[in-house]
N, C-alpha and C positions, 0 to 999 in steps of 0.2 A: 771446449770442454770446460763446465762449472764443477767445481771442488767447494761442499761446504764443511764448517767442522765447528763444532762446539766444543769446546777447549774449558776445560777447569784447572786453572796451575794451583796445585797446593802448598801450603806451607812446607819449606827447604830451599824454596828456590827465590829469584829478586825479591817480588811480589808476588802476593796471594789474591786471584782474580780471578773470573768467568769472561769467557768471549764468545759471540757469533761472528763466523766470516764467510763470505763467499767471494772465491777468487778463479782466475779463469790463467790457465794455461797459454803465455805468450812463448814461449820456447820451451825445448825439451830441458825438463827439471828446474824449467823458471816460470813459479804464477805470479803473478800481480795479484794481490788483495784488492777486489773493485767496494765490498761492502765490509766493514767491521764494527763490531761495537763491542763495548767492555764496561765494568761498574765499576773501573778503580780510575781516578782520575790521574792521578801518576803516572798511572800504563796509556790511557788517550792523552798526554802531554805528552808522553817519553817517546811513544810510536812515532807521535809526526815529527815530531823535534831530531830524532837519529834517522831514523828508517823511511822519512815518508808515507808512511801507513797511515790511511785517513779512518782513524778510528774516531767513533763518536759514541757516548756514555748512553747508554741502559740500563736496566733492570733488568737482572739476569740471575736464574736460577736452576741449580742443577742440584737434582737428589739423589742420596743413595742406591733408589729405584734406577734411577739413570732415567727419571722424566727430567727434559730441559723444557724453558719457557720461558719466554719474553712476551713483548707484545707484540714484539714482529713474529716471531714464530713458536710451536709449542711439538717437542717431538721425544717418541720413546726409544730410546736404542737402548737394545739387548743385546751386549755382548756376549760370543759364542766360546766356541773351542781355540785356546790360546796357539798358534803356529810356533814352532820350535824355535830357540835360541831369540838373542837380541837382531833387531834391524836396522842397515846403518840410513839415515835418513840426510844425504846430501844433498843441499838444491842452492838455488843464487833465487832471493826474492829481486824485484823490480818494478820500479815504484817510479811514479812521477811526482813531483812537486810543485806544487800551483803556478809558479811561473816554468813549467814545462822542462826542466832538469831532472833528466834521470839518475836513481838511486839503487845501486845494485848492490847488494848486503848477502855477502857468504852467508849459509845457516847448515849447522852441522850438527849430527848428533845421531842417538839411538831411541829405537822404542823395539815392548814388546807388542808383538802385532795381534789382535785376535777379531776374528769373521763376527761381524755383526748384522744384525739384524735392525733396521732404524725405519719407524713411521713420523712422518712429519704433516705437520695442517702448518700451510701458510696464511696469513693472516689477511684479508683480502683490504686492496690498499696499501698494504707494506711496502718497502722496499725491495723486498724479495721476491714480489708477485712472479717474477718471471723464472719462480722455480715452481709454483703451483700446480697443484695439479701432473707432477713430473714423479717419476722414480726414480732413487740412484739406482747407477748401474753398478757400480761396486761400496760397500759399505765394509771400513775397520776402523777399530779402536788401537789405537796409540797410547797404553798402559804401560807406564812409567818410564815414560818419554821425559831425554834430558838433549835439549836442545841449547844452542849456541849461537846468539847471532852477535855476526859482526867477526872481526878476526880477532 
């Protein structure tokens, strides 16, 4: 199972940044991040340096509209009817590090959840190719999500 997500942290929290990732599901409530990218270079420093997370810097844009776009991928997600109360979002990310040391990093937290709707065009030649052409099978938005890594 592939999980992707386009993530906007806003102003309040560490850093204020844009990401695409796609990550795959190695154990129950543990993915690996296999692709990442981000426009702050702080956050591609700080991800490998703690977490193992092999993020690499992009151009990254997300509107009000909620169109996202890079040049790896360009997608519209419509957030729907918001699900009741906060969700608690407990998982262990797991990560490998170039000389093959694995990095298991608690991440804890809440969001509010709501059913969306997302069309995406993969950019042919990207790194993502191997979501082209594909549908998600489930689509939410994660609206003011306060997450926690690390203990």
């Amino acid at each position: 199972m592939v999980g992707a997500a386009w993530v906007a942290y806003e102003p309040g929290g560490t850093l204020h940044y844009r990401e695409l990732l796609a990550a795959v599901l190695v154990r129950p409530l543990r993915p690996s991040i296999m692709d990442i990218w981000v426009d702050s270079p702080e956050s591609c420093e700080g991800g490998r340096a703690l977490w193992a997370i092999p993020k690499g810097l992009a151009e990254l844009s997300v509107a009000p509209s909620m169109a996202a776009a890079t040049d790896i991928a360009r997608a519209e997600i419509r957030p729907g009817r918001r699900l009741p109360g906060r969700w608690p979002a407990p998982l262990s990310l797991l990560q490998a590090r170039d000389d093959g040391t694995l990095v298991h990093t608690a991440v804890s937290g809440t969001a509010a959840l709501r059913r969306t709707r997302i069309t995406w065009h993969i950019e042919p030649g990207s790194p993502l190719a191997y979501l082209a052409g594909r549908k998600p099978l489930l689509s939410l938005t994660l609206a003011d999500f306060r997450l926690r890594f690390g203990t």
